[in-house]
C-alpha positions in Angstrom: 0.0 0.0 0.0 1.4 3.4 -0.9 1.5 6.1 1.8 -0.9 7.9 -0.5 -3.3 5.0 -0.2 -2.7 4.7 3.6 -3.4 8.3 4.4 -6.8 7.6 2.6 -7.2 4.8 4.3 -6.7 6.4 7.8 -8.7 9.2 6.8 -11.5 7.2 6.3 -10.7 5.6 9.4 -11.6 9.2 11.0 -14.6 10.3 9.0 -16.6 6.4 9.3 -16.1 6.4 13.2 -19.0 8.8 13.9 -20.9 7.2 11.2 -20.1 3.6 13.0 -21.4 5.0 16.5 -24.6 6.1 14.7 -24.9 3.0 13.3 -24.6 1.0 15.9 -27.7 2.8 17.8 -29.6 2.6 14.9 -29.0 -1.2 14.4 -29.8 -2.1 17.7 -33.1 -0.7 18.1 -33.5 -2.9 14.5 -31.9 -6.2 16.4 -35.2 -5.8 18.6 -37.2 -6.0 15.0 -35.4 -9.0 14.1 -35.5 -10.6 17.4 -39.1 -10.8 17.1 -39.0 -12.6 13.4 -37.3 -15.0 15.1 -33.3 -13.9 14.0 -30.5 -15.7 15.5 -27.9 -12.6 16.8 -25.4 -14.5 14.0 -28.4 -14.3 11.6 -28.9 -10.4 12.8 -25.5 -9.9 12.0 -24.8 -11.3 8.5 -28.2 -9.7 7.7 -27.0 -6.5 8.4 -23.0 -7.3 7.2 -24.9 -8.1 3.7 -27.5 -5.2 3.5 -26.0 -2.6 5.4 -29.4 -0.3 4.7 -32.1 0.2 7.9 -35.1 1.2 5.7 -34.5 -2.0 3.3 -33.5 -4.6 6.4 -36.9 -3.1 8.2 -38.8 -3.3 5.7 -37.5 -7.2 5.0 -37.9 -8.3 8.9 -41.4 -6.7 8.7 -42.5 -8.6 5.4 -40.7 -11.9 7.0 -42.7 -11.4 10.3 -45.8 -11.8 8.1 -44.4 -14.6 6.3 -44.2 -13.5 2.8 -43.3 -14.8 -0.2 -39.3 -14.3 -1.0 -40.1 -12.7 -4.4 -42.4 -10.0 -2.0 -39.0 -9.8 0.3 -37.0 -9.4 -2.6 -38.6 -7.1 -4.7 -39.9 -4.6 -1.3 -36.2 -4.6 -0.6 -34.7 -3.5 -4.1 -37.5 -0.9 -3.9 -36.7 0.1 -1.0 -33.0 -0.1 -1.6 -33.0 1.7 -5.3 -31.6 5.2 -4.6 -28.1 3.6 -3.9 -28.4 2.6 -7.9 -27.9 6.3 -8.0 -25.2 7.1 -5.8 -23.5 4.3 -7.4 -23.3 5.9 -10.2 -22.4 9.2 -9.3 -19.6 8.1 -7.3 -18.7 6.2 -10.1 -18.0 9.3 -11.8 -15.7 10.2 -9.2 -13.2 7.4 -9.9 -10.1 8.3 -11.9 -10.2 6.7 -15.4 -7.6 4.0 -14.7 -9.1 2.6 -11.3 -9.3 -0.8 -11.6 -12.7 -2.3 -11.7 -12.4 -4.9 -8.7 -12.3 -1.6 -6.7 -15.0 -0.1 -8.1 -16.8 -3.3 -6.9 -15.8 -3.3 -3.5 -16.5 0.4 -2.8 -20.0 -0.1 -3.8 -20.3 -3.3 -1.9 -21.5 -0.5 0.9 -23.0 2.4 -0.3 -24.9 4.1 2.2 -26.3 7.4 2.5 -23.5 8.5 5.0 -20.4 7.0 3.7 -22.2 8.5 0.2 -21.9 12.2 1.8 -18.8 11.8 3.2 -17.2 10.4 -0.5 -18.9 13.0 -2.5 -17.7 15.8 -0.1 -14.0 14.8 -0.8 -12.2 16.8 -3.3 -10.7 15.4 -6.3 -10.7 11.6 -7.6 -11.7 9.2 -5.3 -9.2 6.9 -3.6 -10.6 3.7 -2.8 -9.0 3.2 0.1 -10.6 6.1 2.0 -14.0 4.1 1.3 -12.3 0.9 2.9 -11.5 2.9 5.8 -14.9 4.2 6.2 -16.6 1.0 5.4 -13.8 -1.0 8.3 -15.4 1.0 11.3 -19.0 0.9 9.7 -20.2 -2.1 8.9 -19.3 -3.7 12.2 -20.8 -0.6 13.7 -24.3 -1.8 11.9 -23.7 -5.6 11.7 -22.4 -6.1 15.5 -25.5 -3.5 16.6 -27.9 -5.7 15.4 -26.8 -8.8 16.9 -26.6 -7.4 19.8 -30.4 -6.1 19.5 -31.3 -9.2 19.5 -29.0 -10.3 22.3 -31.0 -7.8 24.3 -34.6 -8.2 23.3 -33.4 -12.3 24.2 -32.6 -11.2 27.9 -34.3 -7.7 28.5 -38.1 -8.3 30.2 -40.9 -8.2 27.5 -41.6 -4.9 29.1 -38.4 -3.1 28.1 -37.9 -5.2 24.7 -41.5 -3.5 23.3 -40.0 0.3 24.6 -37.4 -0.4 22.5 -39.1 -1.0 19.9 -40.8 2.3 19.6 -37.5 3.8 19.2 -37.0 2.6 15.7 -40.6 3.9 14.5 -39.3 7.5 16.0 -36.1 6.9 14.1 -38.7 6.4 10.5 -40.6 9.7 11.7 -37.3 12.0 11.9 -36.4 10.1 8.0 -39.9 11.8 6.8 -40.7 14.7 8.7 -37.8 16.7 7.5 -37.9 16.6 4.0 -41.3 16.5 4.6 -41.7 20.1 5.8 -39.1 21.3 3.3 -40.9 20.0 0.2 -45.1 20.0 -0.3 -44.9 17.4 -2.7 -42.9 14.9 -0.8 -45.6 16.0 2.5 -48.7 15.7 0.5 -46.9 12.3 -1.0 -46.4 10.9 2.6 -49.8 11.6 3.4 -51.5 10.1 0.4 -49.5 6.9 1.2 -50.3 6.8 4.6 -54.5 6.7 3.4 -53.8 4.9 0.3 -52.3 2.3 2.7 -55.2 2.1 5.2 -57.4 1.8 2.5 -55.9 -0.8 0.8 -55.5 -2.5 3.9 -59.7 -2.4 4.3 -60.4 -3.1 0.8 -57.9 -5.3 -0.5 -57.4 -7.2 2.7 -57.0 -10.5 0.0 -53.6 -9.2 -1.1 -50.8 -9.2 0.8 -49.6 -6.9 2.6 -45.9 -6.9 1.2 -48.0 -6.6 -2.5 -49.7 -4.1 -1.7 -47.3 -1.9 -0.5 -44.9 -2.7 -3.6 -47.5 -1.7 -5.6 -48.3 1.4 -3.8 -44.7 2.5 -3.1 -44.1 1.9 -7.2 -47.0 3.8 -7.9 -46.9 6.9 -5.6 -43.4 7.4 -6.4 -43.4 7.0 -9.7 -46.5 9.5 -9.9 -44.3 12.2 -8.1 -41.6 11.4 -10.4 -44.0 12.4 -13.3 -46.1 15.1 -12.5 -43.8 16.7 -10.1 -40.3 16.4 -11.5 -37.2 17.8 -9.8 -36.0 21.1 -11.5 -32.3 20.8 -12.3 -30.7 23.6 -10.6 
């Protein structure tokens, strides 16, 4: 390793340790989620080592707590998942020319919405090995907070295992609420999924629930998307 590629490396060190620490409360609130689907802590971990994303793992322990189908797990997940298709390729636009392509590879083995912000906020091409730094101190972060969620809701009283709980529904509210207030269309878009939703749920009570909200988070979305486009600034 050069001592170019080590200071990257060390400075991604730096910049994934508060990443790592928010992680890991995060991912322990979701290690109560998976405790009750019935996860193993080793289980809770490679889930999270594998898809290191809390709005696609939720999402994936909630559909498997009402035993769906793997295609409904699968496709709720790359739904849910999809806007890293996008940073992956803008930070592939950061690479030099001449990086090789097993490193493109491994940097976007784990891109997340932090370790995106941090990478984008560098200046000049991107070294690799400042995205192995980050990614060393934040995917244990996520991985070992989820096992140990579910080492806790395993011990904790039943009591103190369902407060715990709440905290990752609170942790979904602060997602929505900001952009939320910024942006009308994304509000009025929350609320419309939030009655679309219940009503689905009354009428359409045949379907299953991980159906119904694929289809509803496909079309919602992609109605935004076409009658209120984003204005390139």
């Amino acid at each position: 390793m050069t001592s170019e590629n080590r200071q990257a490396f060390r400075d991604g060190i730096r910049d994934g340790i508060p990443i790592a620490l928010g992680y890991f409360v995060v991912s322990f609130t979701l290690g109560i989620v998976a405790r009750y689907v019935g996860l193993t802590p080793f289980q809770g971990f490679l889930a999270s080592f594998l898809n290191n994303a809390s709005a696609g793992e939720y999402v994936g322990f909630a559909l498997m707590a009402l035993h769906a189908p793997y295609f409904e797990i699968a496709a709720m997940v790359f739904i849910a998942n999809a806007r890293y298709i996008l940073m992956s390729a803008v930070m592939s636009q950061k690479f030099s020319p001449d990086t090789p392509f097993y490193h493109r590879i491994f940097v976007g083995f784990d891109v997340t919405d932090e370790i995106f912000g941090i990478t984008i906020a560098r200046q000049g091409w991107l070294n690799p090995f400042y995205n192995y730094g980050a990614m060393l101190v934040a995917l244990p972060g996520w991985s070992v907070g989820t096992a140990l969620g579910i080492i806790a809701g395993n011990i904790l009283p039943t009591a103190a295992v369902s407060a715990l709980s709440v905290a990752l529904y609170g942790m979904f509210i602060a997602i929505i609420i900001p952009p939320a207030r910024k942006d009308k269309i994304v509000g009025a878009a929350v609320v419309i999924s939030f009655a679309l939703s219940f009503l689905a749920g009354e009428f359409f009570s045949e379907i299953s629930a991980g159906t119904r909200t694929i289809f509803l988070t496909v079309v919602i979305a992609g109605a935004a998307a076409v009658f209120f486009p984003i204005a390139n600034k």
